[in-house]
N, CA, C and O of each residue as an XYZ file, in Angstrom:
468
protein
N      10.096     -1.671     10.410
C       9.328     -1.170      9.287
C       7.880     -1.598      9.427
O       7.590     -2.779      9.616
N       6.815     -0.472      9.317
C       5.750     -0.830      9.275
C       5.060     -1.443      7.710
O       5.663     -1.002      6.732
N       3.968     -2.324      7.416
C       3.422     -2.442      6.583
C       1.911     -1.889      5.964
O       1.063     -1.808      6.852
N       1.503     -1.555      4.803
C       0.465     -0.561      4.812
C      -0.189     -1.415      3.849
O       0.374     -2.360      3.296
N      -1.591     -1.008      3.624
C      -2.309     -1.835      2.154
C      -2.072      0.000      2.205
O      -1.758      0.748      3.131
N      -2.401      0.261      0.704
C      -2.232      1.859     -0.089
C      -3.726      1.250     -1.062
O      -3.856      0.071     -1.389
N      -4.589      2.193     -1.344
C      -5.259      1.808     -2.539
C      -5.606      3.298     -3.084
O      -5.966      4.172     -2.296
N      -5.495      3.503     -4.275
C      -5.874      4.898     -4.790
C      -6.816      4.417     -6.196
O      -6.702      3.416     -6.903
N      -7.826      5.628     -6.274
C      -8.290      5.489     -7.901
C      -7.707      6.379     -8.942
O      -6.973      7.356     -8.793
N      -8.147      5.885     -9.942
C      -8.060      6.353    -11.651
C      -8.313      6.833    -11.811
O      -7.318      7.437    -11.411
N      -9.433      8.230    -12.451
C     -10.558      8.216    -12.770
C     -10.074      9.108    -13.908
O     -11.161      9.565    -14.262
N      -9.104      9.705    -14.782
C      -8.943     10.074    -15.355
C      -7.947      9.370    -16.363
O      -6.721      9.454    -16.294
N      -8.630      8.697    -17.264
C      -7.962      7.882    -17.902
C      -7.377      8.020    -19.010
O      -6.792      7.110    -19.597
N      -7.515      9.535    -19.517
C      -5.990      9.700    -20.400
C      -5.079      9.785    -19.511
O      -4.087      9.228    -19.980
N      -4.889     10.131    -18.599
C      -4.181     10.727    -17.387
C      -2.960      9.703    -17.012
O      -1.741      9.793    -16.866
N      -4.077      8.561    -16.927
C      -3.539      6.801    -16.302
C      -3.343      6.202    -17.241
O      -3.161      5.028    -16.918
N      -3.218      6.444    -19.035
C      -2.409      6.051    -19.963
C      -1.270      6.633    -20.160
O      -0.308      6.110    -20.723
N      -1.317      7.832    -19.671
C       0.223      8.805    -20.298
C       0.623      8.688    -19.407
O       1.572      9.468    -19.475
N       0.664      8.172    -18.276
C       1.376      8.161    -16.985
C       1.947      6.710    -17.084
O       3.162      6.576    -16.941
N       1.286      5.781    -17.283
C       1.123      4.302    -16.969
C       2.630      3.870    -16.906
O       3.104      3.250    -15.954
N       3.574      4.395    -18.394
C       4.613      3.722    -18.527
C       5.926      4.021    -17.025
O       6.592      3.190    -16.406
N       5.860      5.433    -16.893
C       6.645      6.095    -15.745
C       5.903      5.843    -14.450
O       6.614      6.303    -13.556
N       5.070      5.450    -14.066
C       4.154      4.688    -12.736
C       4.811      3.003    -12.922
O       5.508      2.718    -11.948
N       4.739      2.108    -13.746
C       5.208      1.282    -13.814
C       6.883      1.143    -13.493
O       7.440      0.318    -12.769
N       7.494      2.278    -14.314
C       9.180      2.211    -14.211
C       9.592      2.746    -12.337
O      10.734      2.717    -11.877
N       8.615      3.093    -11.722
C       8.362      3.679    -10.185
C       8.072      2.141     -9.752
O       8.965      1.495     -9.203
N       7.084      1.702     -9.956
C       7.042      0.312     -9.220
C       8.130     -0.353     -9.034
O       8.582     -0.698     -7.942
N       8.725     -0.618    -10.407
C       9.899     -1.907    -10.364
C      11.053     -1.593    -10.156
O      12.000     -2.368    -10.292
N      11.175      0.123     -9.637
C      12.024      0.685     -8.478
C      11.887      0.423     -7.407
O      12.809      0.166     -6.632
N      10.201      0.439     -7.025
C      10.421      0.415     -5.239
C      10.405     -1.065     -4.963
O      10.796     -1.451     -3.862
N       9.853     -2.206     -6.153
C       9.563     -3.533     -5.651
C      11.337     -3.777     -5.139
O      11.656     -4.513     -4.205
N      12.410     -2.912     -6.061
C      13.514     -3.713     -5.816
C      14.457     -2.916     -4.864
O      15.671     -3.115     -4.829
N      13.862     -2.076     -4.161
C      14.156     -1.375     -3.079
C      13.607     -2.014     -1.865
O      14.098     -1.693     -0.783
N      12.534     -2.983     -1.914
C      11.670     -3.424     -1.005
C      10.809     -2.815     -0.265
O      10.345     -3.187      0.813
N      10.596     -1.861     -0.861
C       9.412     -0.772     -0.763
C       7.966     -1.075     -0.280
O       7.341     -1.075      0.780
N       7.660     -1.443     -2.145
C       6.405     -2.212     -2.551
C       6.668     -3.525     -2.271
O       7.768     -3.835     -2.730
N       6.066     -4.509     -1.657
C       5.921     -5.850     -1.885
C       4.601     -6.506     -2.514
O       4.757     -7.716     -2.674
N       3.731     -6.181     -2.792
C       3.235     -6.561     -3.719
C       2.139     -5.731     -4.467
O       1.592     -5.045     -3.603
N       1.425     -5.423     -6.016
C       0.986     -4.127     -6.589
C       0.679     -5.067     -7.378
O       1.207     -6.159     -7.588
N      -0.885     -4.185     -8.120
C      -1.693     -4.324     -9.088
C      -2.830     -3.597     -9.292
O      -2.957     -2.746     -8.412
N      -3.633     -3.592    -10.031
C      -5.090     -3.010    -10.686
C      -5.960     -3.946     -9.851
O      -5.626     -5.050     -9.422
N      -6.993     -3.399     -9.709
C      -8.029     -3.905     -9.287
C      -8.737     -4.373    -10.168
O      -8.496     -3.641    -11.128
N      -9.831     -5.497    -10.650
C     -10.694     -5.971    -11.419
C     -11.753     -5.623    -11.110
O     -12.023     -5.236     -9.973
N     -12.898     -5.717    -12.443
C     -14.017     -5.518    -12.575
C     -14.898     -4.132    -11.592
O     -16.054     -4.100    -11.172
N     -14.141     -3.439    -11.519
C     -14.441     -1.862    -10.759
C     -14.615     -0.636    -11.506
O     -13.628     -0.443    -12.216
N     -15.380      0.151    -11.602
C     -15.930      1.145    -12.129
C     -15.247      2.434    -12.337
O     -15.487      3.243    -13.233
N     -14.478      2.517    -11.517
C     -13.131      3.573    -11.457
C     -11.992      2.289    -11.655
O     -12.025      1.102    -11.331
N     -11.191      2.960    -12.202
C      -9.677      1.944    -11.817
C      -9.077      2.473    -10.986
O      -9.009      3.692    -10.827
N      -8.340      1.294    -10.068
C      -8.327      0.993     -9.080
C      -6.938      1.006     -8.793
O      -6.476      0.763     -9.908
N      -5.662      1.170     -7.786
C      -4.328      0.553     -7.860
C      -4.490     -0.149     -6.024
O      -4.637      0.403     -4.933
N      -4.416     -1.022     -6.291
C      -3.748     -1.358     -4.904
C      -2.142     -2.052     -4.357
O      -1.653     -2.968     -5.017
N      -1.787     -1.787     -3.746
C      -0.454     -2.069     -3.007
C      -0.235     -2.476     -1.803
O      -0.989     -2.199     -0.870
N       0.881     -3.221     -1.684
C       0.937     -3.548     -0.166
C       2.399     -3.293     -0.087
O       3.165     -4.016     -0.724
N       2.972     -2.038      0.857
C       3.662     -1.042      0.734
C       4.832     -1.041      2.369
O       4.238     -0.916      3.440
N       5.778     -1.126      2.389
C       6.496     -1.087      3.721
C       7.533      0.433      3.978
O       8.354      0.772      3.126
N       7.361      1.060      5.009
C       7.981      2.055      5.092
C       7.712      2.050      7.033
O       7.137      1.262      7.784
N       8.472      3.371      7.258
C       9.058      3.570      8.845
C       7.615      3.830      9.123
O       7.130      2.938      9.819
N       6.919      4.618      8.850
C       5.572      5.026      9.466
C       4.631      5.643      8.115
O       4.892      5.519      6.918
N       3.553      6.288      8.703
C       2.931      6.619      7.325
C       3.662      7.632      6.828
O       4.099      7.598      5.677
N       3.900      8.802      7.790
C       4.786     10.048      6.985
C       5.457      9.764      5.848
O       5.332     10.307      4.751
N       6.402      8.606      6.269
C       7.421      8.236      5.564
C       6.790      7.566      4.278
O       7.485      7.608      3.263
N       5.683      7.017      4.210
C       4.655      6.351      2.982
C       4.595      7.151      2.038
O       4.850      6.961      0.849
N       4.086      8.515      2.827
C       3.377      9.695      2.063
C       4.245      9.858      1.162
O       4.113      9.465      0.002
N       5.607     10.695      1.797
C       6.682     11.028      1.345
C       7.293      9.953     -0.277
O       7.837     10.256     -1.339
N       6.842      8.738      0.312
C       7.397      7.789     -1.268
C       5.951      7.932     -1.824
O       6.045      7.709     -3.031
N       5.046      8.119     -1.601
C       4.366      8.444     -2.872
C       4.137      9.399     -3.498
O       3.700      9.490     -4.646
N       4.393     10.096     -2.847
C       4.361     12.170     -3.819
C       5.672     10.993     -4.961
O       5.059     10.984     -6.028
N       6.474     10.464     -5.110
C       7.092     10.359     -5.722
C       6.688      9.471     -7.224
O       7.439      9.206     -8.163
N       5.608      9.225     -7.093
C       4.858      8.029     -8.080
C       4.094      9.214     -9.136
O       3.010      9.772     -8.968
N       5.194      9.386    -10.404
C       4.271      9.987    -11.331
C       3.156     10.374    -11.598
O       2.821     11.501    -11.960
N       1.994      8.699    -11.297
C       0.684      9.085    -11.067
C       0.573     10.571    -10.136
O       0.011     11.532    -10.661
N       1.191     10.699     -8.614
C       0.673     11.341     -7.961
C       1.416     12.726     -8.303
O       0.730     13.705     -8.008
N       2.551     12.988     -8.808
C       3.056     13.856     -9.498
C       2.507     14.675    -10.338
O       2.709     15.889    -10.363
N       1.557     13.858    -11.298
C       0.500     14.307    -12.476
C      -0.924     14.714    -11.910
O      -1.766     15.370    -12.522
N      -1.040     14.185    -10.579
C      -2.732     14.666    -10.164
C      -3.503     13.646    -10.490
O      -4.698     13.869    -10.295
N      -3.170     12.300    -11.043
C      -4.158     11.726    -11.100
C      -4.515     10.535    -10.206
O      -5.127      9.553    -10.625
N      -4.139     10.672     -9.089
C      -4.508      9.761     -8.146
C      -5.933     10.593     -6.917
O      -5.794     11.711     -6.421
N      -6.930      9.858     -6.733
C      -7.826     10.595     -6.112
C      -8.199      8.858     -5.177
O      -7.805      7.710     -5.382
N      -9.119      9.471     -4.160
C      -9.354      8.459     -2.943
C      -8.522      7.561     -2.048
O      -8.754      6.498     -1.471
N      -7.235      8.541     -2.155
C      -6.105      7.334     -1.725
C      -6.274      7.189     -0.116
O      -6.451      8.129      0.659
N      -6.190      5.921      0.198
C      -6.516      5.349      1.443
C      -5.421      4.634      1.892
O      -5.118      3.645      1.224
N      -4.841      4.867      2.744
C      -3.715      3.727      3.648
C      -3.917      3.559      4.824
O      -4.190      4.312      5.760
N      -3.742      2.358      4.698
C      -4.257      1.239      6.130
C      -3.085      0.913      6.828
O      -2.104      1.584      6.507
N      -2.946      0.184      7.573
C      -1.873     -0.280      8.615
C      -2.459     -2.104      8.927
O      -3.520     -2.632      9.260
N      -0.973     -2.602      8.566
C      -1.436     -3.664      8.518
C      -0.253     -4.838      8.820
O       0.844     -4.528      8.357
N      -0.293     -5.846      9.366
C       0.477     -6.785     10.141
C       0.270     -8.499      9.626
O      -0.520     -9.344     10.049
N       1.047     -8.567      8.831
C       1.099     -9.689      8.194
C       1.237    -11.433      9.237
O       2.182    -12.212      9.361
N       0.356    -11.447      9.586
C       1.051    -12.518     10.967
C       1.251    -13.840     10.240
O       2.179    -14.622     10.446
N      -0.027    -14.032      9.105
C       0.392    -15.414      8.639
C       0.511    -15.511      6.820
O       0.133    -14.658      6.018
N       0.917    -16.341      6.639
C       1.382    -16.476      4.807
C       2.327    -16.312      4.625
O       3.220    -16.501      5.450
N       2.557    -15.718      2.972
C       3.755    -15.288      2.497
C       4.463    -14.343      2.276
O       5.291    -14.184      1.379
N       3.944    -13.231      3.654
C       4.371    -11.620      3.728
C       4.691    -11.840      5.653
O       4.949    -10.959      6.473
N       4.554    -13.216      5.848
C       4.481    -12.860      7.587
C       6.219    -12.772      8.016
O       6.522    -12.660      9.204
N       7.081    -12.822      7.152
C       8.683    -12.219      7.539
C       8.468    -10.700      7.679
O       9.337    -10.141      8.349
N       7.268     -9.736      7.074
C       7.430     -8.624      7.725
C       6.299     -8.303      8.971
O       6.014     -7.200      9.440
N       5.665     -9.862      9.406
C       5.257     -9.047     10.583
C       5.808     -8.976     11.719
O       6.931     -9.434     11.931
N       4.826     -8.178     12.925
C       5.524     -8.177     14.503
C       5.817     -8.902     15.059
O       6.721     -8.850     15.894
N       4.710    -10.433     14.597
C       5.329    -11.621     15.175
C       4.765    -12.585     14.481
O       3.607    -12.911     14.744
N       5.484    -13.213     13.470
C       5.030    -13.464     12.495
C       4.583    -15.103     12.703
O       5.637    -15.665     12.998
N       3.565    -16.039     12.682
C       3.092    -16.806     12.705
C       2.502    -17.202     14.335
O       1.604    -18.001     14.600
N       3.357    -16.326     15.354
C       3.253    -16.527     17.128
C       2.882    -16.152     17.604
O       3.350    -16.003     18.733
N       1.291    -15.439     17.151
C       0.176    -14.821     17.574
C      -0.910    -15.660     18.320
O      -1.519    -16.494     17.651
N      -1.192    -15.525     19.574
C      -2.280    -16.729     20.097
C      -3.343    -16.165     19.738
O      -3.225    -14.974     19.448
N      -4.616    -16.741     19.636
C      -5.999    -16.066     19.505
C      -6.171    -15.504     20.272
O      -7.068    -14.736     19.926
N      -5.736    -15.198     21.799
C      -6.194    -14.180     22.461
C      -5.814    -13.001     22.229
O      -6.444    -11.944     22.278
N      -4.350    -13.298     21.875
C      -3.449    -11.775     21.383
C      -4.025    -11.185     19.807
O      -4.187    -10.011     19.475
N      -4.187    -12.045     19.249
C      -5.384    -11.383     18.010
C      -6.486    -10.576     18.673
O      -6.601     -9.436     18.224
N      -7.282    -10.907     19.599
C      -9.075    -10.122     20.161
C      -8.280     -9.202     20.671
O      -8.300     -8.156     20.023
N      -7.309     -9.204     21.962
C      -6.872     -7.882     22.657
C      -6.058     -7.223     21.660
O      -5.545     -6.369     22.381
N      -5.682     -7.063     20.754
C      -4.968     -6.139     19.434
C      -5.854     -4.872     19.506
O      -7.049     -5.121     19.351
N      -5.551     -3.594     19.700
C      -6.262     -2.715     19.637
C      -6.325     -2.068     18.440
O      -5.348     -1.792     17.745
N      -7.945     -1.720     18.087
C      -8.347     -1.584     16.862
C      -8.092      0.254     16.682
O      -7.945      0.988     17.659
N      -8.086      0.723     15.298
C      -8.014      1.776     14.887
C      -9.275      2.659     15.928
O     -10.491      2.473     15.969
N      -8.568      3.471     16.558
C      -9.465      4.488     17.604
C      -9.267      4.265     18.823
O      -9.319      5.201     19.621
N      -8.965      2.821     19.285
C      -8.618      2.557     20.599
C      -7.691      3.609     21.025
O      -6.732      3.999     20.358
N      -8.127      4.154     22.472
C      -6.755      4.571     23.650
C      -6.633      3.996     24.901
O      -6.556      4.691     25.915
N      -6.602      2.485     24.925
C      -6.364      1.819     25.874
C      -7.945      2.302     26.969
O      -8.096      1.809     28.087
């Protein structure tokens, strides 16, 4: 399973009140599916904000669970961005590739988004 940060905005905020309760009852589905591992609002930001840190087979498969999130059901999710991302150290590094047994060299040679060898 890959891991993703997800971040989408608000910007329609009757939208993200009448939604809020059925976006929430979606979260504490996928947290206990092991979906989502960890979700919240962003602070002090001008649009509201959702960010997530999200596990699925690849992105397809991301996409696919989020058409399922009311918010995105209703249209009110805009700027959504997903990243790809590898937890090597803390308290998410049980889902990385190799979780704490990364040397610093194998961190610099990690090829970055665009690389083709």
């Amino acid at each position: 399973m890959a891991i993703f940060f997800v971040r989408f905005e608000h910007p329609d905020e009757d939208g993200w009140q009448r939604w809020l309760g059925p976006h929430v009852d979606w979260i504490r589905e996928q947290v206990e599916r092991r979906v989502v591992l960890a979700s919240g609002p962003s602070l002090g930001t001008p649009v509201r904000q959702g960010l997530l840190v999200m596990r699925a087979q690849d992105e397809t498969a991301l996409r696919a669970i989020l058409t399922t999130d009311p918010f995105w059901e209703h249209g009110i999710i805009e700027n959504l961005q997903i990243t790809g991302w590898d937890p090597v150290f803390g308290s998410l590094k049980e889902f990385s590739s190799t979780p704490g047994e990364v040397e610093l060299d194998a961190l610099v040679s990690r090829p970055t988004p665009g690389d083709h060898g």
